[in-house]
N, C-alpha and C positions, 0 to 999 in steps of 0.2 A: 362470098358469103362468110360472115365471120363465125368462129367458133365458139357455142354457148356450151356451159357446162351445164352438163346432166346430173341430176342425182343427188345427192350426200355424201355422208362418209363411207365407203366402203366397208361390208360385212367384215366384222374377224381380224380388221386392222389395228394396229399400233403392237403397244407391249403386251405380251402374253401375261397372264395375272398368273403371281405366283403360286407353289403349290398349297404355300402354311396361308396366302390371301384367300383360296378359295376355301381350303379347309375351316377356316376360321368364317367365312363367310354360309359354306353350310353346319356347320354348328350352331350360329346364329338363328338360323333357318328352323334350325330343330328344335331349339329352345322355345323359339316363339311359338312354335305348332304346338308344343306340348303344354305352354302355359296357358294357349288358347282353351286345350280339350280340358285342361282342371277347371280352366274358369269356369268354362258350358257345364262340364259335370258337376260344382260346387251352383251353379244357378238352377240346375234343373233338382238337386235334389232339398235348396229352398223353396221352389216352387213345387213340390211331390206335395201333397195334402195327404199322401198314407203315411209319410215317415211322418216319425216325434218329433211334437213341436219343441223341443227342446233342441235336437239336430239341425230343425229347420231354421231357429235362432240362433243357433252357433253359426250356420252356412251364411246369414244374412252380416250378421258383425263380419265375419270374414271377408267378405265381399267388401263391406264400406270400407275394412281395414286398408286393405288391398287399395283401391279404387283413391280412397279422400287423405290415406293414411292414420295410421293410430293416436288418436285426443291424448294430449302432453296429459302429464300426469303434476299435479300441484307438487310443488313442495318444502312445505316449512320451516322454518328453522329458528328456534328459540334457542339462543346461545348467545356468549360473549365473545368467541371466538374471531380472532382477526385473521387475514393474508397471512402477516408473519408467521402465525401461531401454526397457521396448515400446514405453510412451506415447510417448516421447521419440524414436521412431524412425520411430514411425508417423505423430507429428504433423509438418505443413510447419513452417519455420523460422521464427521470427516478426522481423518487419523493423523495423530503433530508427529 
């Protein structure tokens, strides 16, 4: 009868994961848990109908913020100013 393998990989084999891998890995862990319960608690108190509706419109923008990111903001510029002129203003003076 020939020999067929059993199984997988073996529970708990290979290299042990470091101590700064796992720590870094529950950090991660925690992080995520926590920015879960702000989220849940920033949804549940846009959907509260007793708090101000002013609160309740700040929690809703915070959410899209969060979620779609924050809408660029325009912005214009009526000037003559060229490259050179910024470099040249931004850079420190150079000493002979």
């Amino acid at each position: 009868m020939r020999w067929m393998p059993q199984g997988g990989k073996r529970p708990n084999s290979g290299r042990k994961k470091l101590p700064e891998t796992v720590f870094k890995e529950q950090e991660l862990a925690y992080r995520v848990d926590q920015a879960r319960k702000s989220f849940e608690f920033v949804c549940k108190l846009r959907d509260n109908p007793n708090v101000h509706w002013g609160l309740r419109l700040d929690a809703a923008k915070d959410i899209q913020d969060r979620i779609f990111g924050k809408p660029k903001q325009a912005l214009e510029h009526s000037g003559t100013l060229n490259l050179e002129q910024i470099l040249a203003e931004s850079s420190p003076p150079v000493k002979s």
